[in-house]
C-alpha positions as CSV (number, residue, x, y, z in Angstrom):
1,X,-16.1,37.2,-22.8
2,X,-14.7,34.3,-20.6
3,X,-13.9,34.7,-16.8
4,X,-10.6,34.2,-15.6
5,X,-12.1,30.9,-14.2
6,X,-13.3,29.6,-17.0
7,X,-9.8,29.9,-18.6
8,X,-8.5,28.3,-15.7
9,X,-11.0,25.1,-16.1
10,X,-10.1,25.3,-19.7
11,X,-6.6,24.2,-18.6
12,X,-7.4,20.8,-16.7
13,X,-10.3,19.7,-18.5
14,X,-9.7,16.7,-20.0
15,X,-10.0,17.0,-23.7
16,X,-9.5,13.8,-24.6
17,X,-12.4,11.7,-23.5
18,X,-11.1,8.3,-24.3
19,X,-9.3,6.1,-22.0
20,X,-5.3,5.9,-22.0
21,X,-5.1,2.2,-21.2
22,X,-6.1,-1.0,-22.3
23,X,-8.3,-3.8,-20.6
24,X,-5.5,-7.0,-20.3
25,X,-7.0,-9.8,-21.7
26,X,-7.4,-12.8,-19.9
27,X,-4.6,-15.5,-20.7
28,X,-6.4,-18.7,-21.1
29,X,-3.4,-20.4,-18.8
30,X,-4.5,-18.4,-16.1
31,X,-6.0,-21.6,-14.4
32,X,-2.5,-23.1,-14.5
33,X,-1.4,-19.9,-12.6
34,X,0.3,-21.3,-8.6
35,X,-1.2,-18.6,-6.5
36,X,0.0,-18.2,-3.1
37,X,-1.9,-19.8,-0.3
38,X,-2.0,-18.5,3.1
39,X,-0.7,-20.9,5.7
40,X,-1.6,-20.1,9.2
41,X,0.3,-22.1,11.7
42,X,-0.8,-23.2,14.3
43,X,-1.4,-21.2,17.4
44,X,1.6,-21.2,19.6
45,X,1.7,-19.0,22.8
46,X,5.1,-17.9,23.6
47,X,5.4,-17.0,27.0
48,X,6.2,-13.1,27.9
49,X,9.6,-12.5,28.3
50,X,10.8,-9.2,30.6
51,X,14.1,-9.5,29.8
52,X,12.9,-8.8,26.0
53,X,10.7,-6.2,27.0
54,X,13.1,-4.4,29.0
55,X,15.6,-4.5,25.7
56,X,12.6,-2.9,23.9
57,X,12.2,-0.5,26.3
58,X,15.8,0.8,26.6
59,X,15.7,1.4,22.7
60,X,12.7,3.0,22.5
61,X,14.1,5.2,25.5
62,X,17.8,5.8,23.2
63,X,16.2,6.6,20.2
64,X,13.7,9.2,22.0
65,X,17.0,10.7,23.4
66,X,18.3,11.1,20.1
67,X,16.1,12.4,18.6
């Protein structure tokens, strides 16, 4: 006689034991392939700017309030 669990583990086990996908093949024009490159520029330091981070500020502030 089967437990009630066992009937429930009955439901999700898999019964199918192969896989549902296939393996893409490698396309032999994959060297030929542009990839993107990362481009870091170069380091600039812009200076801080109160007036921005007063803006910032004020709408963090509003939408707080809004909420």
């Amino acid at each position: 006689m089967a437990s009630t669990i066992d009937k429930v583990r009955a439901l999700f086990k898999d019964t199918e034991a192969e896989q549902e996908y296939q393996p893409v093949e490698s396309d032999p024009n994959d060297e030929y392939v542009r990839r993107p490159v990362l481009v870091i520029p170069d380091s600039i330091e812009e200076p801080f700017s109160w007036f921005e981070y007063s803006i910032f500020i004020l709408l963090g502030i509003a939408m707080l309030w809004a909420w």
